[in-house]
C-alpha positions in Angstrom: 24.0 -2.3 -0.7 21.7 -5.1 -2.4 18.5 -3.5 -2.9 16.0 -6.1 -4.3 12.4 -6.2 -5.3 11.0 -9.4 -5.3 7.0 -10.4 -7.0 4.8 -13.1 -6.3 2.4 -13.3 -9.1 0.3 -15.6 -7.4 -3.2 -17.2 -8.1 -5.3 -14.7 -6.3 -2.8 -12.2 -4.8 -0.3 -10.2 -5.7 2.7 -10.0 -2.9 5.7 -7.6 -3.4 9.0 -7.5 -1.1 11.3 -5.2 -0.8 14.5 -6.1 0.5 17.7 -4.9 1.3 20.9 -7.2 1.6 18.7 -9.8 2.2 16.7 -7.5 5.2 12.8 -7.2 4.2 12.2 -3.6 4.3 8.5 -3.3 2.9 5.8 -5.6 2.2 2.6 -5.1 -0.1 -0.3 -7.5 -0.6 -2.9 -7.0 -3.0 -5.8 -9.3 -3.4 -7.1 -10.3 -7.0 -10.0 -12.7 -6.7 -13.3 -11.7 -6.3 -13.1 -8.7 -7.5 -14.7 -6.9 -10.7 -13.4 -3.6 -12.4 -16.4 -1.6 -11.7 -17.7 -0.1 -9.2 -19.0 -2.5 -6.7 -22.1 -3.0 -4.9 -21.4 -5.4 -3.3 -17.8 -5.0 -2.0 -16.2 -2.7 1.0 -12.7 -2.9 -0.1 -11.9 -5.3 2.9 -11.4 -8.3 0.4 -7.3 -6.7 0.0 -7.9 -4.9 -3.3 -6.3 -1.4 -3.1 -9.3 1.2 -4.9 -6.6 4.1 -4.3 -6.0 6.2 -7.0 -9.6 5.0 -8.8 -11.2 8.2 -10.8 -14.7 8.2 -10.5 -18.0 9.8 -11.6 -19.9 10.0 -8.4 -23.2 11.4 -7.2 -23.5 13.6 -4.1 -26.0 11.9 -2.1 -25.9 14.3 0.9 -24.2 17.6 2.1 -23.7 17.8 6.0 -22.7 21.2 6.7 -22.1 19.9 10.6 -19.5 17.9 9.6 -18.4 20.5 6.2 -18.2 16.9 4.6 -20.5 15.3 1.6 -21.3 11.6 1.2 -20.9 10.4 -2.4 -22.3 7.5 -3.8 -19.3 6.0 -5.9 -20.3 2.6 -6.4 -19.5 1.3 -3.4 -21.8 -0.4 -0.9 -20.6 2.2 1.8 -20.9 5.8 0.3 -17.5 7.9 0.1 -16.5 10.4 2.0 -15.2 14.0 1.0 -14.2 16.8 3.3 -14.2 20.8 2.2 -10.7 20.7 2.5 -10.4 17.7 -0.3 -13.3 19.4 -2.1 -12.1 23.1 -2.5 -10.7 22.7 -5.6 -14.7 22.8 -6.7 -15.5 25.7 -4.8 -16.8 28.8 -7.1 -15.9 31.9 -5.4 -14.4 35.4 -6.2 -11.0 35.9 -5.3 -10.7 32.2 -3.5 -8.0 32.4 -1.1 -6.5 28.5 -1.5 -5.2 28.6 1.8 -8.6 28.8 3.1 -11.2 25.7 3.2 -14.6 26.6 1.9 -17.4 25.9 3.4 -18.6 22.4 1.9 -21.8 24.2 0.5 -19.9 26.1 -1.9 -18.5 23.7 -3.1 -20.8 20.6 -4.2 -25.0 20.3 -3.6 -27.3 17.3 -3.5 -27.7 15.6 -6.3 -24.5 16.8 -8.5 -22.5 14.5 -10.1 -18.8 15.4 -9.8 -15.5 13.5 -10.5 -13.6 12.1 -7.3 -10.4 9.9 -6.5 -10.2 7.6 -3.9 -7.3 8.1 -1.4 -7.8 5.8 1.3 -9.3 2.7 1.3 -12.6 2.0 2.9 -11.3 0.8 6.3 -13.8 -1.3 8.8 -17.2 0.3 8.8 -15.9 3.5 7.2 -16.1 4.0 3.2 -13.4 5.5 1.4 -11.8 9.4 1.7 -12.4 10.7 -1.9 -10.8 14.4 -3.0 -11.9 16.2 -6.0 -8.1 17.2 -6.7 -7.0 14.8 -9.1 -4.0 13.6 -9.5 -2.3 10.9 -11.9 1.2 9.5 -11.1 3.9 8.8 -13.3 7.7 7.7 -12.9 8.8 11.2 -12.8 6.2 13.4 -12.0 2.7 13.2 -10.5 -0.3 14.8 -13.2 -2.6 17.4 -11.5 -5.1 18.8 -13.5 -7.4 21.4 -11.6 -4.2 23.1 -10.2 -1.8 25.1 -12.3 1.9 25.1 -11.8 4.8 22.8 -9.6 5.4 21.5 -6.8 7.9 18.5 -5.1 8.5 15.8 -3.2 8.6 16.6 -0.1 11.7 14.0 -0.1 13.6 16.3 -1.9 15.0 18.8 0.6 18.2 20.5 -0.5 17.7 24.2 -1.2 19.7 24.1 -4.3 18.2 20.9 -5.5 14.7 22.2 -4.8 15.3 25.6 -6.7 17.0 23.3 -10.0 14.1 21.0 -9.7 11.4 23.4 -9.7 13.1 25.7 -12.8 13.2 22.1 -14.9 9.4 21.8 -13.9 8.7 25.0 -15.3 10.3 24.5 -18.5 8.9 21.3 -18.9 5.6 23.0 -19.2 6.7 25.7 -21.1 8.1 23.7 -23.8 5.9 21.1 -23.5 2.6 22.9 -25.5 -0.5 20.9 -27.0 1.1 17.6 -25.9 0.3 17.9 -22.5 -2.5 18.8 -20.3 -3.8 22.8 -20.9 -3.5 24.7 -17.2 -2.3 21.6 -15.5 0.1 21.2 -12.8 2.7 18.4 -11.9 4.6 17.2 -8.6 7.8 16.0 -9.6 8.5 13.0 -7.9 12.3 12.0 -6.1 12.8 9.6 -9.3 13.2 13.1 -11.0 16.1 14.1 -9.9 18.1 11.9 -12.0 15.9 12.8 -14.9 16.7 14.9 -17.8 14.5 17.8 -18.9 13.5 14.9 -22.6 12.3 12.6 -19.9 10.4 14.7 -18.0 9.1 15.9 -21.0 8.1 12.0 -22.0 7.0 11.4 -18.5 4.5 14.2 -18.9 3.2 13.5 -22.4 2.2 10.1 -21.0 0.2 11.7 -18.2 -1.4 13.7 -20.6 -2.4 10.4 -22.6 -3.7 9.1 -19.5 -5.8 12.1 -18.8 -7.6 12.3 -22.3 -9.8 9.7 -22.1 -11.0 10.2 -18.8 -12.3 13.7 -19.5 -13.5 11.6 -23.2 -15.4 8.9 -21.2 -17.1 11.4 -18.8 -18.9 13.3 -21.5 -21.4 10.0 -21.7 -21.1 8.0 -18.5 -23.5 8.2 -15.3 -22.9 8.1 -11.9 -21.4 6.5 -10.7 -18.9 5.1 -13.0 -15.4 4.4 -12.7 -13.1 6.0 -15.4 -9.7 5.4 -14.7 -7.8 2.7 -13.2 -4.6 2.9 -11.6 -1.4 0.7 -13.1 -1.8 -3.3 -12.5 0.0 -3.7 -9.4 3.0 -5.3 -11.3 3.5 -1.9 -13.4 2.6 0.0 -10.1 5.6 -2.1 -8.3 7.6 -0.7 -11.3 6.7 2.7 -11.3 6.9 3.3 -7.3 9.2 0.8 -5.9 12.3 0.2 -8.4 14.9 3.2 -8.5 18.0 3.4 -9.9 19.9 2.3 -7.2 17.7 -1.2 -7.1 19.9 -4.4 -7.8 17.2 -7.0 -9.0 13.1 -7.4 -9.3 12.5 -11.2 -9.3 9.2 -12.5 -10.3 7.8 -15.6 -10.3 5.1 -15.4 -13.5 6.1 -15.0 -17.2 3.3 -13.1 -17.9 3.6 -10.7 -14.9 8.1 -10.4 -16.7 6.8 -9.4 -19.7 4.3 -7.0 -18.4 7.4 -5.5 -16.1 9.9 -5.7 -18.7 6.7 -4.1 -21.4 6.3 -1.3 -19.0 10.1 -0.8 -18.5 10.6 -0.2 -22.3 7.9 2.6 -22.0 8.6 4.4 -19.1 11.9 3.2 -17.8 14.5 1.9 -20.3 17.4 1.7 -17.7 15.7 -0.7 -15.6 14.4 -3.5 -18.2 17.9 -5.9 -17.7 17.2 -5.7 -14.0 13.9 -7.9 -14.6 14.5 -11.8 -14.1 12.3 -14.7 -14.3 12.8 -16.5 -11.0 13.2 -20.4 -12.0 13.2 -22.1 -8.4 13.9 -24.3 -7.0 10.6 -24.2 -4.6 8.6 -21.2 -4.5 10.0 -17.3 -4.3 9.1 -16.1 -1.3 10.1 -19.1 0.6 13.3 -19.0 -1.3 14.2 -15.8 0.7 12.4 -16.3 4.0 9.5 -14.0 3.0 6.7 -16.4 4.2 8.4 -16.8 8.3 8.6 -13.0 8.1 5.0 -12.7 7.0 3.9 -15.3 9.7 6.1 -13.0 12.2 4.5 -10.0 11.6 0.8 -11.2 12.4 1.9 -11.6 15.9 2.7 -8.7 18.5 6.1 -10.0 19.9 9.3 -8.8 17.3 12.9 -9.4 18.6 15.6 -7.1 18.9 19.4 -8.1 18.1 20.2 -7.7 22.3 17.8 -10.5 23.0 15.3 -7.6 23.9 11.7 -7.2 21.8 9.1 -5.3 21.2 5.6 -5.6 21.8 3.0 -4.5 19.4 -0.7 -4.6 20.3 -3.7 -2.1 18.6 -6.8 -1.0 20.0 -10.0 0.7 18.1 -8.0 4.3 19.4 -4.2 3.6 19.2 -1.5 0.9 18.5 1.0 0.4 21.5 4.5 -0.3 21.3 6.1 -1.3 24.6 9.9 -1.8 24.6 11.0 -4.6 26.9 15.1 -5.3 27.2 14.4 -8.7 28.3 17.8 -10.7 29.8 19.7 -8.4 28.3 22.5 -6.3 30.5 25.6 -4.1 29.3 28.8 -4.4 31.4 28.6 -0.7 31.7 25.3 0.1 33.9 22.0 0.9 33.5 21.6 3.7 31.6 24.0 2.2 28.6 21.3 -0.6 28.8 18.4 1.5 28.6 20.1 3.2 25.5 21.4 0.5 23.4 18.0 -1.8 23.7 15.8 2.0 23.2 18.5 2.6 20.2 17.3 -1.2 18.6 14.1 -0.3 19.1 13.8 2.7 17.9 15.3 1.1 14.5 13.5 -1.5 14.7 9.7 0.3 15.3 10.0 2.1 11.8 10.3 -0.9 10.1 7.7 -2.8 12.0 5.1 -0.2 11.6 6.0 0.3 8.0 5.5 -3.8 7.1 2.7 -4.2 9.5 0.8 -1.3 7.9 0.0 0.5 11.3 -1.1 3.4 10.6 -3.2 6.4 13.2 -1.7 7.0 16.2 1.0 4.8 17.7 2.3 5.2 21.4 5.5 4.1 21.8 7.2 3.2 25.7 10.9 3.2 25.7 12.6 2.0 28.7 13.7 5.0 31.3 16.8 7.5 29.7 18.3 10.0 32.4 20.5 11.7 30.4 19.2 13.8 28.0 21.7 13.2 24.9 20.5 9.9 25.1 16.7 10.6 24.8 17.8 12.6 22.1 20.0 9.9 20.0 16.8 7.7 20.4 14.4 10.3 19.0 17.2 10.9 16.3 17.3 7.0 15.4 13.3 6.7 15.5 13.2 9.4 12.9 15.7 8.4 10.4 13.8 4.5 10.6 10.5 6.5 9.8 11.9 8.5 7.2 12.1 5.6 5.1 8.8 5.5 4.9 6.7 6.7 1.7 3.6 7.3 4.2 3.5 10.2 6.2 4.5 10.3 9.7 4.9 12.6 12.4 6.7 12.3 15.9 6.5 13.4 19.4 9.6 14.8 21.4 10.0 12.4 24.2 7.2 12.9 28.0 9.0 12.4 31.1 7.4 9.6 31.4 9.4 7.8 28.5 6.3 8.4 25.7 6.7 9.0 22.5 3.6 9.5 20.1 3.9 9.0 16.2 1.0 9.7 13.9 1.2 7.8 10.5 -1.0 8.1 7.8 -4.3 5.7 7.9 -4.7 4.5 4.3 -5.9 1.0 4.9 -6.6 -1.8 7.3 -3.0 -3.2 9.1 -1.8 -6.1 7.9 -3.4 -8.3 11.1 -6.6 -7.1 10.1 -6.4 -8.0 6.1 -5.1 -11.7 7.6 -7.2 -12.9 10.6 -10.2 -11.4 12.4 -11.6 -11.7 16.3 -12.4 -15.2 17.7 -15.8 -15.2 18.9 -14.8 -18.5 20.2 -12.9 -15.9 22.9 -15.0 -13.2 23.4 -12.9 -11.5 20.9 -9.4 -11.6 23.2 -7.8 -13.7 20.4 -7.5 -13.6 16.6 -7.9 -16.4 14.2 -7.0 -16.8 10.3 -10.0 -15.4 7.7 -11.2 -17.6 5.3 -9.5 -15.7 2.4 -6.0 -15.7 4.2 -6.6 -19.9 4.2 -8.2 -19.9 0.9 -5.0 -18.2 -0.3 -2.5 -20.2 1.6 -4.0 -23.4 -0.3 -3.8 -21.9 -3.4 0.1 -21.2 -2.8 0.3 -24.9 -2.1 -1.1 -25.9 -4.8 1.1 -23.9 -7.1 4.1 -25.6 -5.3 2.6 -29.4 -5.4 1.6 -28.4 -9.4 5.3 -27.0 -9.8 6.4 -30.2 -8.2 4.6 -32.6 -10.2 3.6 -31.3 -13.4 0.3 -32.6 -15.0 -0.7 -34.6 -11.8 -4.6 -34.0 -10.2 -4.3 -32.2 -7.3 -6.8 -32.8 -4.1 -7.7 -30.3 -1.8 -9.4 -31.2 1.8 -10.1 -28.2 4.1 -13.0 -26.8 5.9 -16.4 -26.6 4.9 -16.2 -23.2 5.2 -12.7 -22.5 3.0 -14.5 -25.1 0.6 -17.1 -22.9 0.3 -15.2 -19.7 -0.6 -13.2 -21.6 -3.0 -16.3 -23.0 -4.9 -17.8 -19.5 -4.6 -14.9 -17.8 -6.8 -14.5 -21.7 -8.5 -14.1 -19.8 -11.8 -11.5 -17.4 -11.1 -9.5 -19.9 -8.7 -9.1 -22.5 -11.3 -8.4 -20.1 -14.3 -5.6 -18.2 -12.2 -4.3 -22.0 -11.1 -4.4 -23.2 -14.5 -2.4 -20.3 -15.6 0.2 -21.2 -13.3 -0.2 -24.7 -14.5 -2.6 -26.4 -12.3 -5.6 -27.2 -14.5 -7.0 -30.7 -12.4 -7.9 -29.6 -8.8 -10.5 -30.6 -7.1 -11.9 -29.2 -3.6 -13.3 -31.4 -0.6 -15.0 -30.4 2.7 -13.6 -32.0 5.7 -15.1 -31.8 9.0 -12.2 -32.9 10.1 -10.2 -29.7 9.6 -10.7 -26.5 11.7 -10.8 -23.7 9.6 -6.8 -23.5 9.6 -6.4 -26.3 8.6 -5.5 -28.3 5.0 -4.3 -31.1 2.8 -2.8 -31.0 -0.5 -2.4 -34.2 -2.0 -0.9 -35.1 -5.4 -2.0 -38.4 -7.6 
């Protein structure tokens, strides 16, 4: 199988793609404009940028027994959030049981500054979920320092495997000594079990040079403070998304090769000659269909092979799948219709959920199955489409009713929700672009018209209202456009143009 990885290091946003003999499997956007490497005041995490993984030096601001939670102030302009559960690791008490959650009491106060992680994004008009147990990720194993011993992947599920895996673990840490972290634990990670015990050993000697200074930089900093950033989402790509088994990783920037191919020869040797420069012609992602698959996914209908589709529509409490078999009809009846289109579905939903970023609780409505081998090869298909998934889902056997109910993971807003928002225009029964999605789009046509005609000003009429968030990040849109060789563009308002729409002339 061709397993490639393509990145768009655009002006602005970063956009990975995962494909697999030409199939997009798994789509991640990260925004890169407007954004500052502190803590912000001033930003919810809505503009795209991904805060997960941030270590930070926070402030408990208050302790609500009712909810055993604490808000803590961590720079944000919506406080975070930490549970007991996320927070035990703090609690102080005699003979702890660690399968028990403390009370929140016992384990912060009012007032206390105390070092958190962000694991989910602040979504809507919540602030980010924080947890006090740290952890760093490598490309082996995943650094955590308040918890002694190892653990796996939860991918990794052969006995035998597990029982090799975790001795390796241990004798990583017992040869290991001062070079890594004193009384730490590590997760090793499914790119381990390829791994010898030396790179283990390397992978953990890097943690612990990543741990170091954060425990260094605490010592003087205030709350709240940031003190570690994750990887660059290029080197995250890298680090989470190639495996040994992946063909190719395209990308469209020097800079962002040399950074892959920089981080290869630290951490990942084997993988350096898979790196290529992607040399056009046109742009990358519309090279392999990327952008009609990105324009697909904002809308709820997504086909099946039969001629059948798929509906799916969120609400503020679930997302809805409805399975609709459309024209289509087998020879053999209706049962062996029901099945084959419930079959495409059911393949079909895991990778729709996974690229739309749907995450909470999703309801899914299969057509009618009678026979009860059948209900079971469509629960059978649904989980093997979700277990390709690195985000944690669980499933529902089947109601009578033809119901089945998946929970996935929440980390951040769906992908509908980072690209267009309610028209008031509508009462709020339809959904238009954002201003950033346009703002973004115009920069990616810019990079094409500059790619075309080297050296030429570049016009730019749009809204007045994408003007304005164009001259309000002016700085960093021309400097990440003149990087990608585009240094003479001008913006002009247009009253002309609804917010959607654009011009991009050349000359």
């Amino acid at each position: 199988m061709q397993k490639d990885v393509l990145i768009n290091a655009g002006a602005g946003e970063i956009r990975v793609a995962v494909l697999e003999d030409g199939r997009l499997q798994d789509l991640m956007l990260e925004r890169t404009i407007g954004l500052d490497d502190g803590p912000r005041k001033k930003s919810d995490g809505r503009s795209g940028h991904s805060l997960i993984g941030n270590i930070i030096l926070g402030r408990v601001q208050r302790v609500l027994p009712g909810m055993q939670a604490a808000f803590v102030d961590v720079g944000l302009e919506r406080s975070g959030f930490l549970g007991a559960r996320e927070a035990r690791c703090l609690a102080d008490l005699p003979g702890f049981d660690e399968e028990r959650t403390p009370k929140i009491g016992d384990c912060v106060h009012e007032g206390e500054e105390i070092l958190v992680q962000v694991v989910k994004d602040p979504i809507g008009e919540k602030g980010a979920r924080l947890s006090a147990n740290i952890t760093i990720p490598g490309r082996l194993a995943v650094l955590v320092p308040n918890t002694p011993g190892v653990a796996l992947s939860r991918r990794i599920e052969e006995e035998g495997e597990r029982d090799r895996m975790l001795a390796l673990g241990e004798q990583m840490i017992a040869e290991g000594g001062d070079k890594l972290v004193p009384g730490a634990g590590y997760i090793l990670r499914t790119a381990a079990i390829e791994a010898s015990l030396a790179d283990l050993k390397e992978d953990a000697e890097r943690l612990a040079e990543a741990w170091r200074p954060v425990l260094a930089r605490r010592q003087s900093a205030k709350a709240p403070t940031t003190l570690y950033h994750d990887l660059d989402p290029v080197e995250r790509t890298m680090r989470d998304t190639v495996r040994s088994d992946t063909t190719r990783v395209i990308i469209d920037d020097a800079q962002a090769v040399e950074a892959a191919r920089a981080y290869c020869r630290r951490a990942m040797p084997e993988a350096e000659s898979k790196v290529e420069l992607f040399k056009g012609p046109g742009s990358l992602f519309d090279a392999f269909n990327i952008e009609e698959e990105i324009e697909r996914l904002t809308i709820p209908k997504a086909p099946l092979p039969s001629g059948g589709w798929i509906t799916i529509e969120g609400t503020e409490a679930l997302t809805a799948v409805d399975v609709n078999s459309g024209s289509f009809t087998a020879s053999t009846g209706l049962e062996e219709t029901s099945l084959r289109v419930n079959l495409e579905a059911a393949d079909e939903i895991g990778r729709q959920v996974r690229l739309r970023g749907v995450g909470g609780l999703i309801v899914v409505d299969f057509i009618h199955l009678s026979d009860a081998a059948n209900i079971e090869k469509v629960l059978d298909t649904l989980a093997e489409s979700l277990g390709k998934d690195h985000t944690p889902t669980q499933i529902s056997p089947m109601s009578e009713f033809g119901l089945v109910e998946i929970t996935r993971k929440r980390v951040r807003d769906p992908l509908v929700k980072l690209m267009s928002e309610c028209c008031r225009a509508c009462s709020g029964h339809g959904r238009k672009r954002t201003r950033e999605s346009v703002a973004l789009e115009i920069i990616r046509s810019v990079e094409r018209s500059a790619a075309a005609a080297p050296g030429k000003p570049i016009t730019v009429r749009a809204s007045a209202e994408v003007v304005r968030w164009l001259d309000d990040h002016g700085d960093e849109v021309r400097g990440a456009l003149a990087r990608r060789g585009a240094a003479r563009v001008s913006f002009a308002a247009n009253d002309a143009f609804a917010r959607e729409g654009f011009d991009v002339a050349t000359g």
